[in-house]
N, C-alpha and C positions, 0 to 999 in steps of 0.2 A: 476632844481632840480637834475641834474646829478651832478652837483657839490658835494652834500652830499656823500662822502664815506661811512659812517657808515650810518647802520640804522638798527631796531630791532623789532621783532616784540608787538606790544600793546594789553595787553589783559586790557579789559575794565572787571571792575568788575560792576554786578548788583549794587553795594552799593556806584559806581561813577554816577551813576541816579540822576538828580535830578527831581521833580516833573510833568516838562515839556514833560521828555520823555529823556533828551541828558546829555551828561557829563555833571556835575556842572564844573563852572571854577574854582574851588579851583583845582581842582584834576589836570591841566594841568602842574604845578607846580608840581607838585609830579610825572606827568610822563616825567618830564624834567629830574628830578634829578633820576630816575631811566636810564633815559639812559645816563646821566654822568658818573654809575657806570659803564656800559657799554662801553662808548666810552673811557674812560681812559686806561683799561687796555688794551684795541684793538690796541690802538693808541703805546702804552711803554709796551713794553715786562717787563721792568723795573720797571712799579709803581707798590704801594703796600702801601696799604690802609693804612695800619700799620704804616709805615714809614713816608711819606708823604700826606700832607694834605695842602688844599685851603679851604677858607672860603667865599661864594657869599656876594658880595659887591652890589651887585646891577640883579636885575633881574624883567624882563618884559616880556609880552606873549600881542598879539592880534588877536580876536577870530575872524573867517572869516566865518565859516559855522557849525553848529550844528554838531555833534559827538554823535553815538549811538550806542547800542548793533547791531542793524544789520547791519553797515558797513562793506562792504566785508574789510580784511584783513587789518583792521588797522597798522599804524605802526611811530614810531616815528626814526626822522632822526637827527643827530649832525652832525656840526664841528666845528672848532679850525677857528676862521675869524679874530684876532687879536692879535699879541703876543707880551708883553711888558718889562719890567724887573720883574717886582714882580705879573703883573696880565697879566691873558688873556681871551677872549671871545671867549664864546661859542652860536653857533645860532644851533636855532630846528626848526623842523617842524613837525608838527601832518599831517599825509595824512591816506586816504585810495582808494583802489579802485572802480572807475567810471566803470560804464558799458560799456562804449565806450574803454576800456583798459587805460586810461589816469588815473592821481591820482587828489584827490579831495583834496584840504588843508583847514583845518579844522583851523589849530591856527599857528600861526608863535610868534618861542621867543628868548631871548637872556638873556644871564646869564654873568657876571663879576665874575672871581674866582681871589683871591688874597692868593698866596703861601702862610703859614706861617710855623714857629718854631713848632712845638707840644710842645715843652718842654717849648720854653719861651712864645709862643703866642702872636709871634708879626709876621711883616710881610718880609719875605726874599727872595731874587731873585729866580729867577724859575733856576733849575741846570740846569749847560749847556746841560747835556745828555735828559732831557725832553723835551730842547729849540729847540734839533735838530730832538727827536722823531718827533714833532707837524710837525717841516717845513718836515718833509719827506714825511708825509704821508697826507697833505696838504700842496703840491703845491705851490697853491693860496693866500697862508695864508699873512695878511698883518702884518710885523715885522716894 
């Protein structure tokens, strides 16, 4: 898990309940792409929502352990695990803290983003200056 540079913190809303007592799994999806918004701008001093944009081509989550308003200090983790010419992936992790001090993973996911035009809406290579953001600030990142 030291792998993940970015991570933020998770505020669970009452109204992410389901029935059971724990997060519905719809909502893991929506705190995915809230720390998208997060880890973008962490990552490129550069990006700017405005200007540039990706569109998820493909994205997946698997649930590992229940998620609930009493978890100590929830929080969700990104990064950048594959970079290509016009898309790359992004993997998360849902954790909180364990009593023993270790983190609990709750859901593990991964999201496909594919660059595109705003203007025409189609899809275009990722700029060089984002291509070399990512590899900076991951490492590990497989190009």
């Amino acid at each position: 898990m030291e792998q993940f540079k970015f991570s933020m913190p998770l505020n669970i809303r009452w109204n992410d309940m389901d029935p059971l007592g724990h997060v519905n799994n719809v909502y893991y999806i929506d705190y995915f792409q809230n720390a998208r918004a997060g880890y973008m701008p962490t990552v490129s001093k550069r990006w700017d929502w405005t200007e540039f944009m990706f569109v998820i081509a493909h994205i997946e989550c698997d649930y590992y352990k229940e998620l609930g308003i009493a978890h100590k200090n929830p929080k969700i983790k990104a990064r950048a695990s594959q970079l290509g010419n016009k898309s790359f992936e992004i993997e998360y992790l849902v954790v909180s803290d364990a009593a023993d001090g270790s983190e609990i993973i709750h859901s593990k996911g991964k999201s496909v983003q594919v660059m595109i035009d705003l203007k025409q809406k189609k899809p275009v290579e990722i700029p060089d200056w984002l291509r070399q953001d990512l590899i900076d600030f991951e490492p590990g990142l497989s190009v």
